[in-house]
Structure formats: C-alpha cells, structure tokens
Backbone of each chain as ProteinMPNN parsed JSONL, in Angstrom:
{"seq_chain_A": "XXXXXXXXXXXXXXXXXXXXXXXXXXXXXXXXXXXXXXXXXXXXXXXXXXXXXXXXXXXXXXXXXXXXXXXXXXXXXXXXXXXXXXXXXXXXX", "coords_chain_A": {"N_chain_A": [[-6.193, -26.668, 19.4], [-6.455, -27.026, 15.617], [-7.22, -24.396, 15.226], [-7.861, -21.959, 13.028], [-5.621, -21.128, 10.521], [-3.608, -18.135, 10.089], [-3.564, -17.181, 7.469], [-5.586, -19.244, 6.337], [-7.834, -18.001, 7.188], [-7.677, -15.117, 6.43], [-7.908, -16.197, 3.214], [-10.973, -17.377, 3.438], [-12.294, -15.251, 4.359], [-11.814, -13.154, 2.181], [-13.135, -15.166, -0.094], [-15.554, -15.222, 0.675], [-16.136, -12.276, 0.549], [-15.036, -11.533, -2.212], [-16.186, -13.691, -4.188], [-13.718, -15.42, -5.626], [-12.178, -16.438, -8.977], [-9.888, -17.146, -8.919], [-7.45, -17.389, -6.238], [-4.337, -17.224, -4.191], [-2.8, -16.917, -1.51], [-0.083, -16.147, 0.207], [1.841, -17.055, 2.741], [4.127, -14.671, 3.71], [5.552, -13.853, 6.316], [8.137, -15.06, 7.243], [10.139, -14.175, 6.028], [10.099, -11.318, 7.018], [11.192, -11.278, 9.897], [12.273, -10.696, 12.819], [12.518, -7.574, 11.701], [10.577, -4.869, 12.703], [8.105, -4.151, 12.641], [6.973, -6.855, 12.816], [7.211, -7.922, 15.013], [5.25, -7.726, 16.892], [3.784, -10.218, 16.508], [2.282, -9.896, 14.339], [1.749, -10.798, 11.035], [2.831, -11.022, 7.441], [1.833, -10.974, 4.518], [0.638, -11.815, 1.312], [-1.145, -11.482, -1.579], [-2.741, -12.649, -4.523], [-5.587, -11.881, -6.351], [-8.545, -12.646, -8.002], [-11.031, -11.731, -9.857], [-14.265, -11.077, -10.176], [-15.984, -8.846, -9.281], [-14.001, -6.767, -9.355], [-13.731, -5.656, -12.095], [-13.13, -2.946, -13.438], [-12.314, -1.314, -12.392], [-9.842, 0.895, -10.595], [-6.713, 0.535, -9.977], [-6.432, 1.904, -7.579], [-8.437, 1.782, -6.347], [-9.252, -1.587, -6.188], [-7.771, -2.401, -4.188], [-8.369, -0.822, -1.985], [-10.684, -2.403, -2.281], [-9.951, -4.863, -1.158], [-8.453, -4.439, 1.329], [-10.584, -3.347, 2.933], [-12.002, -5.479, 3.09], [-10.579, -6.953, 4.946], [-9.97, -5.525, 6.766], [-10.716, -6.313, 9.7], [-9.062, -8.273, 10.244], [-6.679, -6.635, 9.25], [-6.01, -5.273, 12.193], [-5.178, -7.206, 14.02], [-4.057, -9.694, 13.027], [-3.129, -9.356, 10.754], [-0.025, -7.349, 9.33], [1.394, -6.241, 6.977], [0.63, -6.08, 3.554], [0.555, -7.263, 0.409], [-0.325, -6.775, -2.488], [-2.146, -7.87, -5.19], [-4.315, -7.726, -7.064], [-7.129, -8.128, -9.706], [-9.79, -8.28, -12.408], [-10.795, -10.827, -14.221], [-9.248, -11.577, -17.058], [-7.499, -9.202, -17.094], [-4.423, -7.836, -17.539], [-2.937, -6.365, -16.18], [-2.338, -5.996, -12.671]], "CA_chain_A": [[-5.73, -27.183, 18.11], [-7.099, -26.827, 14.442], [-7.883, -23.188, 15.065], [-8.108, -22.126, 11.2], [-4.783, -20.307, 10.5], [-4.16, -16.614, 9.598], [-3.891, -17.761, 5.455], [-7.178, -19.849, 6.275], [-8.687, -16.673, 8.136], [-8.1, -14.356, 5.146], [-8.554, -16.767, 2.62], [-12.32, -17.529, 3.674], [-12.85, -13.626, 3.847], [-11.432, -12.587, 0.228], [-13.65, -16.063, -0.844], [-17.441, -14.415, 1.21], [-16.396, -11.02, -0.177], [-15.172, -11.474, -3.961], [-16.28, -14.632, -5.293], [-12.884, -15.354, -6.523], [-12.409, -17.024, -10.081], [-8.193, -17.286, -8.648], [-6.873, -17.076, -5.673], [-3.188, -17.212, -3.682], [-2.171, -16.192, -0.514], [0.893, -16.862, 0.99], [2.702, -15.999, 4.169], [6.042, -14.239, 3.467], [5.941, -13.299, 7.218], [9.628, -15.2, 7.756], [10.92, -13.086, 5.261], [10.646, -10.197, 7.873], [11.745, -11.55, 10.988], [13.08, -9.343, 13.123], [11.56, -6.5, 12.094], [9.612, -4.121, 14.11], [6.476, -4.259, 12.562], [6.825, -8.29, 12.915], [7.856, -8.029, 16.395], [3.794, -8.024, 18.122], [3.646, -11.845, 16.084], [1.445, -9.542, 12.712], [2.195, -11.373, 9.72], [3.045, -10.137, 5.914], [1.072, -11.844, 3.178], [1.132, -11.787, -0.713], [-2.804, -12.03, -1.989], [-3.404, -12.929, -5.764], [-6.83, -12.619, -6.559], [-8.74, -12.089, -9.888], [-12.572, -11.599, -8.861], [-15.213, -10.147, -11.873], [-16.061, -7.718, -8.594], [-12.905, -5.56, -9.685], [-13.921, -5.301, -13.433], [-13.545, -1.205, -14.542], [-12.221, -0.519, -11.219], [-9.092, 1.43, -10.757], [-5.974, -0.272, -8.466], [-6.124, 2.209, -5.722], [-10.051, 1.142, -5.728], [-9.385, -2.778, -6.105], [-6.707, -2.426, -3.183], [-9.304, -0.143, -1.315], [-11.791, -3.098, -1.761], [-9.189, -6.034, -0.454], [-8.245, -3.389, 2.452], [-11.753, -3.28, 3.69], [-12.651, -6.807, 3.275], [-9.721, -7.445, 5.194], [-10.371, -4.637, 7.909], [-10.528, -6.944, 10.936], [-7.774, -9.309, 10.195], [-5.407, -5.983, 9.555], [-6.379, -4.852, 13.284], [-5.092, -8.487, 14.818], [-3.241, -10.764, 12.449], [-1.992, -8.561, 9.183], [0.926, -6.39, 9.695], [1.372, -5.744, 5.927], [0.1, -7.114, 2.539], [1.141, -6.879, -0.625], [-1.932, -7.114, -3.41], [-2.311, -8.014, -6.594], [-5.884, -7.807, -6.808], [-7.026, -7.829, -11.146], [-10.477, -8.791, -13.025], [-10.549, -11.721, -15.504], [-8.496, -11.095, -18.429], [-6.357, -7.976, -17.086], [-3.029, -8.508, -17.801], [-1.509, -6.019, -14.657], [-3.293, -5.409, -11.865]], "C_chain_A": [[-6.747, -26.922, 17.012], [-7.48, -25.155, 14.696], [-7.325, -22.727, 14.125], [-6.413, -20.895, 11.639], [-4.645, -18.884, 9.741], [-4.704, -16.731, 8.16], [-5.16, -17.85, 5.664], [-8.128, -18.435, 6.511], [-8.232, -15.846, 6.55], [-8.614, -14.579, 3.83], [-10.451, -17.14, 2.644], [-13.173, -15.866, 3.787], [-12.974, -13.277, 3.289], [-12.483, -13.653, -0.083], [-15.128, -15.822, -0.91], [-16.861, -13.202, 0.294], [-16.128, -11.224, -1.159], [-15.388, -12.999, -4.852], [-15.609, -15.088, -6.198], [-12.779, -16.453, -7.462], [-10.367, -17.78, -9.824], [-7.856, -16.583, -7.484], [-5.504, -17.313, -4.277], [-2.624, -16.419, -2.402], [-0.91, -17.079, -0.195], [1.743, -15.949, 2.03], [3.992, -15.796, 3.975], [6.198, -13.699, 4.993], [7.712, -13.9, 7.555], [10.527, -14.487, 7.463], [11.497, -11.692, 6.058], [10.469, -10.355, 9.288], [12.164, -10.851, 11.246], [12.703, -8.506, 12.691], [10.733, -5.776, 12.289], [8.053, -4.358, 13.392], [6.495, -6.366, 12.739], [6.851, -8.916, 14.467], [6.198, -8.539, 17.174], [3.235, -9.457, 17.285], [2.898, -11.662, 14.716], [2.346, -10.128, 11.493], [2.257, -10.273, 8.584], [2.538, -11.514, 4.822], [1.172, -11.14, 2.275], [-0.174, -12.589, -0.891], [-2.701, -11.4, -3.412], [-4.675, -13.357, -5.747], [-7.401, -12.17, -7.693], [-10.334, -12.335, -9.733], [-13.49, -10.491, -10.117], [-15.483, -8.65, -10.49], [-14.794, -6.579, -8.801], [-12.701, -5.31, -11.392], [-13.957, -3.784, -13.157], [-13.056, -0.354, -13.359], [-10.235, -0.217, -10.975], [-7.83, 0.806, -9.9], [-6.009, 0.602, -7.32], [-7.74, 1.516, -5.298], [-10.094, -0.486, -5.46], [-8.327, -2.775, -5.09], [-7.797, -1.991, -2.405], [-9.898, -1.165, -1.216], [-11.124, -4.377, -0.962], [-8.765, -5.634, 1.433], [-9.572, -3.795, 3.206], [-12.004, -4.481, 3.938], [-11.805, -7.346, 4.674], [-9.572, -6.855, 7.031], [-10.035, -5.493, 9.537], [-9.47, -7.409, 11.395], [-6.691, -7.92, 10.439], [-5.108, -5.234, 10.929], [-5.149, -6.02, 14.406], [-3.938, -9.066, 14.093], [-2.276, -9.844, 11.121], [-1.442, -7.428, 9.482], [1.189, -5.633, 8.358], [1.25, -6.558, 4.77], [0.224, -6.489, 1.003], [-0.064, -7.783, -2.097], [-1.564, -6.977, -4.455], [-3.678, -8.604, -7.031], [-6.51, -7.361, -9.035], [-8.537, -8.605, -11.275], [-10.007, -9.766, -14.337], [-10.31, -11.241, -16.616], [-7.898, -9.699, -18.133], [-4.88, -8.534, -16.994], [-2.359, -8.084, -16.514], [-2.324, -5.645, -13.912], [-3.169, -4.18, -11.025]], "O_chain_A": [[-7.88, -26.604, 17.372], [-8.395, -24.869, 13.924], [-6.115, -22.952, 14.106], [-6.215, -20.182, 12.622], [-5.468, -18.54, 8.894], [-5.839, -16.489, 7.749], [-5.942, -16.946, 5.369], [-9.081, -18.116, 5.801], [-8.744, -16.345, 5.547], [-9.381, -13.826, 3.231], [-11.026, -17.067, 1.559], [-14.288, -15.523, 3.395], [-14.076, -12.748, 3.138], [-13.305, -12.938, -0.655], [-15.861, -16.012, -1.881], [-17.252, -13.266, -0.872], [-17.214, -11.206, -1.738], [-14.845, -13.292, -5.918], [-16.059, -15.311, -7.322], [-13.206, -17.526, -7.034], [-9.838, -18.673, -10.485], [-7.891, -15.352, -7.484], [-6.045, -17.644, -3.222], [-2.048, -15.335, -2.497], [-0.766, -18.297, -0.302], [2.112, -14.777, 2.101], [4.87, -16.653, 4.064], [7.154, -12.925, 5.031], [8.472, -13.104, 8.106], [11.487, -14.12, 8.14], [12.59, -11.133, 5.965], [9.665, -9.644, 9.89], [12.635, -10.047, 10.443], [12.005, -8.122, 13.629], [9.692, -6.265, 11.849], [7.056, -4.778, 13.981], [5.346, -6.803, 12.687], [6.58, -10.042, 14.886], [6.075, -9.546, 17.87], [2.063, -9.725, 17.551], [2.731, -12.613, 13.952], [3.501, -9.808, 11.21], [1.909, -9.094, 8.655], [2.957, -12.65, 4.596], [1.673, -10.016, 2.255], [-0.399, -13.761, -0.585], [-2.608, -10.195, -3.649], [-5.099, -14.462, -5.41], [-6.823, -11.334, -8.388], [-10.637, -13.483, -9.409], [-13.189, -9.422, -10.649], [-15.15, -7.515, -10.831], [-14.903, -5.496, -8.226], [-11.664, -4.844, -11.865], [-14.97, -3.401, -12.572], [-13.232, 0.857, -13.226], [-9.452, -1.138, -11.208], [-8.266, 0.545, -8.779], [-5.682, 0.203, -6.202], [-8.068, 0.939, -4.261], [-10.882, -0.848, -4.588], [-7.703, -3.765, -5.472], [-8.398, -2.982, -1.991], [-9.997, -1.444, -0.021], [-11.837, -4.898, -0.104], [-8.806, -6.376, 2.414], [-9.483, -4.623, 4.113], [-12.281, -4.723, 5.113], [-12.388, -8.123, 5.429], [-9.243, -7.449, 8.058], [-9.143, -5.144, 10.311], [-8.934, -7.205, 12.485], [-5.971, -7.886, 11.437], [-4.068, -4.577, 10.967], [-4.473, -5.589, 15.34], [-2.822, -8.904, 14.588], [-1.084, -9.833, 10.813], [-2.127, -6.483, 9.875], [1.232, -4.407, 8.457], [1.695, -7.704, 4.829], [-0.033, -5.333, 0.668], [-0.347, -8.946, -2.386], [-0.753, -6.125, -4.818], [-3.948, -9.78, -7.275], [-6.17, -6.276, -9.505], [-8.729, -9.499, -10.451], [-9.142, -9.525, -15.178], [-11.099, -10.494, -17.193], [-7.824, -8.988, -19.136], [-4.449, -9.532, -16.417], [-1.586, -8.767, -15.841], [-3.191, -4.89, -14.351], [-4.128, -3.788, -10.359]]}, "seq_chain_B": "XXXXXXXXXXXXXXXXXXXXXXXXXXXXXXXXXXXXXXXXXXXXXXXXXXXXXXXXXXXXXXXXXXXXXXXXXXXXXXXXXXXXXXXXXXXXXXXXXXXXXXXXXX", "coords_chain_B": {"N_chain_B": [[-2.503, 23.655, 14.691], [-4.543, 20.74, 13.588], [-4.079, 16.969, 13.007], [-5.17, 16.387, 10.763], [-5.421, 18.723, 9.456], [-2.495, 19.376, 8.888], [-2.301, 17.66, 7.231], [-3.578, 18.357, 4.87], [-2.519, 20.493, 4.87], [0.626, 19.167, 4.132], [0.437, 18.167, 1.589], [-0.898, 20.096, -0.172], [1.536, 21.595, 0.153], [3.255, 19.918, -1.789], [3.828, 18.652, -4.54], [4.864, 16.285, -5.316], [4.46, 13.497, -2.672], [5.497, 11.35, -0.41], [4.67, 9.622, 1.654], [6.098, 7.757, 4.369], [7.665, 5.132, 5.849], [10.512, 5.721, 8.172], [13.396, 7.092, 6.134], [13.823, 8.915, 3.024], [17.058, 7.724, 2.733], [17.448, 6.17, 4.606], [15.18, 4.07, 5.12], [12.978, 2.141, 7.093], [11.251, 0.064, 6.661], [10.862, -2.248, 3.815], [8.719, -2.099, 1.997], [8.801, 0.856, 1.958], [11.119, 1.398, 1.253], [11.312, -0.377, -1.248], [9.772, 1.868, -2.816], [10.725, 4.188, -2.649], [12.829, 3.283, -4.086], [12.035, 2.773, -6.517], [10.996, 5.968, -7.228], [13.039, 6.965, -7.096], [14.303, 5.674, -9.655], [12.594, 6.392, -11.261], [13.768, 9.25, -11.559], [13.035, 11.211, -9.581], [11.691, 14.092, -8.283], [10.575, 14.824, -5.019], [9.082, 14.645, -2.213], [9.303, 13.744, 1.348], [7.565, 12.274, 4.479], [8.028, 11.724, 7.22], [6.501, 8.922, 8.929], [7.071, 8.175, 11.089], [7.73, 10.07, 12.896], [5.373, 11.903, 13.441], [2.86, 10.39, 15.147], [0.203, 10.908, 15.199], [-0.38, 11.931, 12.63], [0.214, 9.624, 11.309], [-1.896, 8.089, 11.893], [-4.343, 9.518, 11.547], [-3.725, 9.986, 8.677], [-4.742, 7.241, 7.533], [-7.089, 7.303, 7.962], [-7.988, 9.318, 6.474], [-7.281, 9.159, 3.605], [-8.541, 6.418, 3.538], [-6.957, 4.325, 3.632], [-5.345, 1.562, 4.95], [-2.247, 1.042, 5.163], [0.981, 1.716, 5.16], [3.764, 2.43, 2.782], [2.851, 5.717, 1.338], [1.815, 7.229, -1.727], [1.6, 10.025, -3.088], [0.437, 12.329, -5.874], [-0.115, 15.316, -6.493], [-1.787, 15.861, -4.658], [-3.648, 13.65, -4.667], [-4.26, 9.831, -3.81], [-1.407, 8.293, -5.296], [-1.276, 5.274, -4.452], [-0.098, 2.094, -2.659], [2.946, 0.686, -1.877], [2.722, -1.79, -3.839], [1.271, -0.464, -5.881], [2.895, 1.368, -6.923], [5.273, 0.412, -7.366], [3.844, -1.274, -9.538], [3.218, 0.138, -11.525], [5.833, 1.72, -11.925], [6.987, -0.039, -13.389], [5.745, -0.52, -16.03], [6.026, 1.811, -17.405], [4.043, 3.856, -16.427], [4.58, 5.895, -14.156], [6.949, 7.152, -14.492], [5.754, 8.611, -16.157], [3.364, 9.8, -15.17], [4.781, 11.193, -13.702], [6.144, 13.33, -14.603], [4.283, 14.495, -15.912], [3.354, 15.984, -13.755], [5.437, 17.778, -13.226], [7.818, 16.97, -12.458], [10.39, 15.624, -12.459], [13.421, 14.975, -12.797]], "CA_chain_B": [[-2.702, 22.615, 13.84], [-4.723, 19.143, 13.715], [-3.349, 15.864, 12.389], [-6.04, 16.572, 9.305], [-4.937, 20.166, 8.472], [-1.125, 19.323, 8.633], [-2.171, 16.61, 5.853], [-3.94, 18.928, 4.029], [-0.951, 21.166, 4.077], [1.55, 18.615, 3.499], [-0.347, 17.73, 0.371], [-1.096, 21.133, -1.09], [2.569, 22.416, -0.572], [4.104, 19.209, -2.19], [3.109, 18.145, -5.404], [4.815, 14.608, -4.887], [5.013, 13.128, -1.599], [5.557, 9.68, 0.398], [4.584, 9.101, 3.119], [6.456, 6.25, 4.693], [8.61, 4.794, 7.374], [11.861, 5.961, 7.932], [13.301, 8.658, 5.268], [14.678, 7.936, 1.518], [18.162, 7.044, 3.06], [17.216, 5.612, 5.777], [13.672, 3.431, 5.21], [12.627, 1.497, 8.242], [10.479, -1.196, 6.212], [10.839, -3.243, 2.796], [7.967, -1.84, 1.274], [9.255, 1.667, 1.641], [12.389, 1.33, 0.727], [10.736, -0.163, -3.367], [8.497, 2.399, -3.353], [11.672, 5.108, -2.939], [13.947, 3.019, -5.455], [10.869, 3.157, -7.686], [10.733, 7.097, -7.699], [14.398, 7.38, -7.918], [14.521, 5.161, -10.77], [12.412, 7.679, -12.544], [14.733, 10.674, -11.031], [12.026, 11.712, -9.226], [12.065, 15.055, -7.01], [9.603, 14.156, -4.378], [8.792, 14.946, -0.742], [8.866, 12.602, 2.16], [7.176, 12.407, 5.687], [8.61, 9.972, 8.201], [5.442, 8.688, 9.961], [7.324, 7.81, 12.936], [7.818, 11.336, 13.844], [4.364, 12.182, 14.014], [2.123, 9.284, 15.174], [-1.126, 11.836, 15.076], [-0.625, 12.316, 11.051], [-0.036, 8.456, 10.447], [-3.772, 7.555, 12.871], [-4.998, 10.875, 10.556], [-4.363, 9.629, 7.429], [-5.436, 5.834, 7.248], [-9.136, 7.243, 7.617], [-8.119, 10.135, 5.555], [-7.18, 8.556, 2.306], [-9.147, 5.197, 3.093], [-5.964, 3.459, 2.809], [-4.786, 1.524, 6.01], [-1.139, 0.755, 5.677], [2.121, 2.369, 4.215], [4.069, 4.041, 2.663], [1.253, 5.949, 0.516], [2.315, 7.688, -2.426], [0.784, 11.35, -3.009], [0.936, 13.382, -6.679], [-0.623, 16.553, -6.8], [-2.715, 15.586, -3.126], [-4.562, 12.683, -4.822], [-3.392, 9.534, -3.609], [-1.293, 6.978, -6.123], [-1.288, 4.302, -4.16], [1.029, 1.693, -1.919], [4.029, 0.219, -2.896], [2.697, -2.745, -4.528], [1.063, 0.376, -7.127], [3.608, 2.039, -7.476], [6.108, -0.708, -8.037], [3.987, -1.145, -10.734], [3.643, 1.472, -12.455], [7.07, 2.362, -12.323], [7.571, -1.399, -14.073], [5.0, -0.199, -16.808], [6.532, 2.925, -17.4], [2.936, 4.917, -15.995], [4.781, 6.065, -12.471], [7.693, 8.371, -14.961], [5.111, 9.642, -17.231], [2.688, 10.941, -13.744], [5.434, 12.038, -12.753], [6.389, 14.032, -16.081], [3.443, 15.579, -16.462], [3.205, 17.6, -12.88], [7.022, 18.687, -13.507], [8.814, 16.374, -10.685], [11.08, 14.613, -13.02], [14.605, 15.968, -12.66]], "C_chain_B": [[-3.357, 21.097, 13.856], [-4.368, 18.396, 12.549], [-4.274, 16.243, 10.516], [-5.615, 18.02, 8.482], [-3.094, 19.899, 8.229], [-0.995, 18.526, 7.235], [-2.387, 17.333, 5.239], [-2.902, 19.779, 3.468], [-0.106, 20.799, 3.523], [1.399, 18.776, 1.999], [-0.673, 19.125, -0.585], [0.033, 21.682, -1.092], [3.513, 21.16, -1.018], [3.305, 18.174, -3.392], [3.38, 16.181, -5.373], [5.253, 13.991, -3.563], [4.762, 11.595, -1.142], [5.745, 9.974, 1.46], [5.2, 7.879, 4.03], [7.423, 6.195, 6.021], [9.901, 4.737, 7.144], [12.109, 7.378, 6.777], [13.736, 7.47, 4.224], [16.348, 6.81, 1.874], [18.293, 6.129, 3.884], [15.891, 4.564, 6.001], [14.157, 2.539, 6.66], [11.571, 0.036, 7.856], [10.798, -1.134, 4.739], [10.118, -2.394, 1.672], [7.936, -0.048, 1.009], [10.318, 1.819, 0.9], [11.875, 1.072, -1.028], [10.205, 0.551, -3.343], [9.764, 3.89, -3.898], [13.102, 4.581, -3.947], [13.16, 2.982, -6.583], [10.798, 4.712, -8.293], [12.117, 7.451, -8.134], [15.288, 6.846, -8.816], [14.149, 5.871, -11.591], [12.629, 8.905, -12.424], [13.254, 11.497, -10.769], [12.253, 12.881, -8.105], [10.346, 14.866, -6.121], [10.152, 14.442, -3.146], [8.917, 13.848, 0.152], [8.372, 13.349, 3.868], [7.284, 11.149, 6.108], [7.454, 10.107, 8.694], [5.356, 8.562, 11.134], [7.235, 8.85, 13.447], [6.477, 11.856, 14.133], [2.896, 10.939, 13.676], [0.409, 9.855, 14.815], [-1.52, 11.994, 13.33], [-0.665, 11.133, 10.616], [-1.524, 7.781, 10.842], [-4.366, 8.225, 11.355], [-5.098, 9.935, 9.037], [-4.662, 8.489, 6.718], [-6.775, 6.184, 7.097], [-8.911, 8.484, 6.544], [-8.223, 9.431, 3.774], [-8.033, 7.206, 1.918], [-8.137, 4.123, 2.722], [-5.115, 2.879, 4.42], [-3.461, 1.231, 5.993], [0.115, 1.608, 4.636], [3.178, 1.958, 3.899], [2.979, 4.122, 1.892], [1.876, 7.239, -0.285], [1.068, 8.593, -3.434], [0.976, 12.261, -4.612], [-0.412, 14.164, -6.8], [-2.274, 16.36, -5.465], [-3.627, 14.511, -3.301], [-3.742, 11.079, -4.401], [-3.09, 8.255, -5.237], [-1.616, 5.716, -6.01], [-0.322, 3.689, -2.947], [2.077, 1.341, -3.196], [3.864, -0.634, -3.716], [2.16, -1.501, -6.519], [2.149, 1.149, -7.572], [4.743, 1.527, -8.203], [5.419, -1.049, -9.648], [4.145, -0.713, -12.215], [5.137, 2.224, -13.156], [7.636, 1.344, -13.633], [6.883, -0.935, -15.392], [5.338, 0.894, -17.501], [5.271, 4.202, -17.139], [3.413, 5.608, -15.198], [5.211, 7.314, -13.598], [6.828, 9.103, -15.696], [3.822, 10.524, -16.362], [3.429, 11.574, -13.476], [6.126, 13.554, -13.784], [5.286, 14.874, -15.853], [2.985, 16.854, -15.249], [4.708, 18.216, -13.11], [7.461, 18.181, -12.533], [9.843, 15.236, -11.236], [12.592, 15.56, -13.212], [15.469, 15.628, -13.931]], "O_chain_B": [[-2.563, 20.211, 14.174], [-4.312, 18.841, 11.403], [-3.75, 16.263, 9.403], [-5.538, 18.252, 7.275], [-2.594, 20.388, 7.216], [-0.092, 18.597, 6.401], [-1.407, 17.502, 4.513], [-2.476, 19.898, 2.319], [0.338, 21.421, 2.557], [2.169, 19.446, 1.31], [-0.64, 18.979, -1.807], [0.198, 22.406, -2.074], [4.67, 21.297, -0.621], [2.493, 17.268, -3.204], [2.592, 15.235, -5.395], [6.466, 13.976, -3.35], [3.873, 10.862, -1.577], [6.679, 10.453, 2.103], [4.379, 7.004, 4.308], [7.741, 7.03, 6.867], [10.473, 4.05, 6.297], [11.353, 8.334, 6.602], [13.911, 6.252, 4.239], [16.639, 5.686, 1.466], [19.218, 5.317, 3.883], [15.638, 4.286, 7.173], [15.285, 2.356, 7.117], [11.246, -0.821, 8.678], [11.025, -0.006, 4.301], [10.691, -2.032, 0.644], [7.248, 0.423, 0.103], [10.283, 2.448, -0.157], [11.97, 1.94, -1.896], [9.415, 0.262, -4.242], [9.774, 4.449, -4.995], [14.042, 5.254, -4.369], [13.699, 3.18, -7.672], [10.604, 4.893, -9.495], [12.408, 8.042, -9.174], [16.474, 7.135, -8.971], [14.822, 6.192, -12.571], [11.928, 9.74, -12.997], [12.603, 12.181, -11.558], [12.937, 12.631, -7.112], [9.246, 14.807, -6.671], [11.359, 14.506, -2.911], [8.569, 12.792, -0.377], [8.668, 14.456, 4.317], [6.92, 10.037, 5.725], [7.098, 11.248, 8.992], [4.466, 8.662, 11.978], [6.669, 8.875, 14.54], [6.408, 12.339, 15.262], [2.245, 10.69, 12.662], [-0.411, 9.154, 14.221], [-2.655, 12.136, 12.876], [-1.37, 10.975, 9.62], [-2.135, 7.037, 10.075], [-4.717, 7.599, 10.356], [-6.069, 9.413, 8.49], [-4.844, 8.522, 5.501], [-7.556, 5.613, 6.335], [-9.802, 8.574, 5.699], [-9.212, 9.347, 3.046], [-8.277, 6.811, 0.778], [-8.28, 3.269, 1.847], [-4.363, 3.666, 4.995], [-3.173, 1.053, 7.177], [-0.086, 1.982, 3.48], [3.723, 1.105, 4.601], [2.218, 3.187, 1.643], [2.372, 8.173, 0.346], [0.14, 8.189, -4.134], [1.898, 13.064, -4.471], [-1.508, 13.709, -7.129], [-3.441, 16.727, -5.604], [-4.403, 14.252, -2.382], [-2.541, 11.08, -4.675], [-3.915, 7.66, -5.932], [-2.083, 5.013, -6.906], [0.249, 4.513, -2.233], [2.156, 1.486, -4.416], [4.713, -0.613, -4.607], [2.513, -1.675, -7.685], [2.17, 1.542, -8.738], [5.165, 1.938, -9.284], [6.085, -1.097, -10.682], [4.708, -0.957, -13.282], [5.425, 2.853, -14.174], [8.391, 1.681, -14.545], [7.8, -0.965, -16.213], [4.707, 0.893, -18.558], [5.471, 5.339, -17.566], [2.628, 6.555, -15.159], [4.441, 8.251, -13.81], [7.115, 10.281, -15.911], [3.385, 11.612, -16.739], [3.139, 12.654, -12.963], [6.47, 14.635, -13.305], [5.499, 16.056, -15.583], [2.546, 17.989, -15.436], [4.769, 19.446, -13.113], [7.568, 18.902, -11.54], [10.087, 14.188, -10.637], [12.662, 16.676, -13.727], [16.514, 16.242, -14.149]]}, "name": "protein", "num_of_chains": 2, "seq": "XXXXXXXXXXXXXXXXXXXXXXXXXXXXXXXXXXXXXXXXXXXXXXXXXXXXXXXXXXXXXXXXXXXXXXXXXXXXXXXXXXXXXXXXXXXXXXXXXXXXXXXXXXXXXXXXXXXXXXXXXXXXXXXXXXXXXXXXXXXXXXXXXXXXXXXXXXXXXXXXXXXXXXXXXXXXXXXXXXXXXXXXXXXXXXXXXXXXXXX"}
C-alpha cells in the first residue's frame, strides 16, 4: 500500500528536473481502454508545465527535455504523453 | 539496408513524412489519427510509414531523432515534432505555412 502512484512518480521527476513555476498532470489513461498500446497496464498522461528552464527553447527541444526527464517512467509506466511544456509568459507552447 | 539508412532514405526521398501507427485511413492510435487530420486540414501531400510494418525502423528512429514516442512528423528530413506540435501549429496557422513553403500544399 501507499506505493506513490504513476501521476506522483512523474510529478516528483518533472518537479527535481524543472523547478516548475505550474504544473498539471493528469491521467487520461481510461480514455484509451482497450487499446493496444494500453493493453501491458502503460498509462497516457497530459503534462502542463511552465518551468523558466524552457525559456528561448524551441517545442521540439522543450518536449525533448520532458522526454528525457521522463526516460525511465516511459520504459515502465508511460505508454504515451501529451505535453504542453512553455516558459513563463509564453502564450503557446 | 540498415534500420538507419532506410530512415535516411525515407527522409531524403520525401520532403513531408509521418511516421505513425497505422496508415492515414486506417490510424491505429488517437494521436495519429490528429496529427493526419491536422495535415489534411492544410491539404497537405505528405508521405506516411506505418511503424508496425517495420519494427527495426520504429527501435531506429527513437534514438535517431531523440524523440521516444509517435507519430513523428518529418519536413524536408528535419523533424517537426509529435502530435501535440503539430496539432499546434496547425491551430496557429505555422503547420500550412511549413508546409507552403517546401511545395506540399495541394
């Protein structure tokens, strides 16, 4: 029991790697029930985060840096993730 | 041929391509499927590679591009992005005007 859940588990990763100023995860895994990539129990998350570490940096690069941070978890627990990764005061990320 | 030169080829004989699961008519995941109502919102002529058919090119190009999950959206061999980028772009109107300027807008 209490063993930290996937959210918790990425949440505390994104929070050591970007020092976030905002941030939102949530598990849309029910959403894709049933299928195949959902099938080995990998979840689908939705991460809002807004982190001065992605100031001047391009979205395939602020995706690139959520990707990596994330590296372990997408091995085990993340099946697919849907980012919206932006520095303070960008309007679109 | 290895999984790395087939990319390379893909990519140099197709100025826009997606990579993704399943085909345009046919997607096999969510996040393919917006990424191909995204390009053919901006009448996009564009390439695809099912990943399922060759498991050696989808291993290949997660370390290739630095990008672990798909679909992964290719103009002129650099990559755009996933679907969450491209979705936006297309929302922004940036996706039709990349896609304008290599000549893949029908």
């Amino acid at each position: 029991m209490n063993k930290p859940s996937r959210t918790e588990k990425i949440r505390s990763r994104l929070e050591v790697e970007f020092n976030p100023t905002a941030l939102e995860i949530e598990d849309e895994s029910h959403h894709h029930a049933g299928h195949a990539g959902a099938a080995g129990g990998m979840g689908h998350f939705r991460v809002r985060i807004v982190s001065n570490d992605f100031k001047g940096l391009s979205a395939v690069s602020r995706h690139r840096r959520v990707y990596a941070a994330l590296a372990e978890l997408l091995k085990t627990d993340v099946h697919a993730l849907t980012i919206d990764a932006r520095a303070p005061g960008d309007l679109s990320g | 041929m290895t999984a790395v030169e087939r990319i390379k080829e893909q990519l140099a004989s197709n100025p826009v391509l997606l990579y993704m699961k399943g085909t345009p008519d046919f997607p096999q995941c969510g996040f393919s499927a917006q990424t191909v109502g995204a390009l053919r919102a901006c009448k996009a002529k564009f390439a695809h590679i099912n990943i399922f058919e060759d498991p050696e090119v989808r291993e290949a190009l997660k370390s290739y591009s630095n990008w672990p999950t798909f679909p992964q959206l290719y103009v002129n061999g650099e990559l755009v992005g996933g679907c969450d980028i491209a979705v936006e772009m297309y929302q922004s109107g940036e996706l039709k005007q990349l896609l304008a300027e290599v000549g893949a807008v029908a």
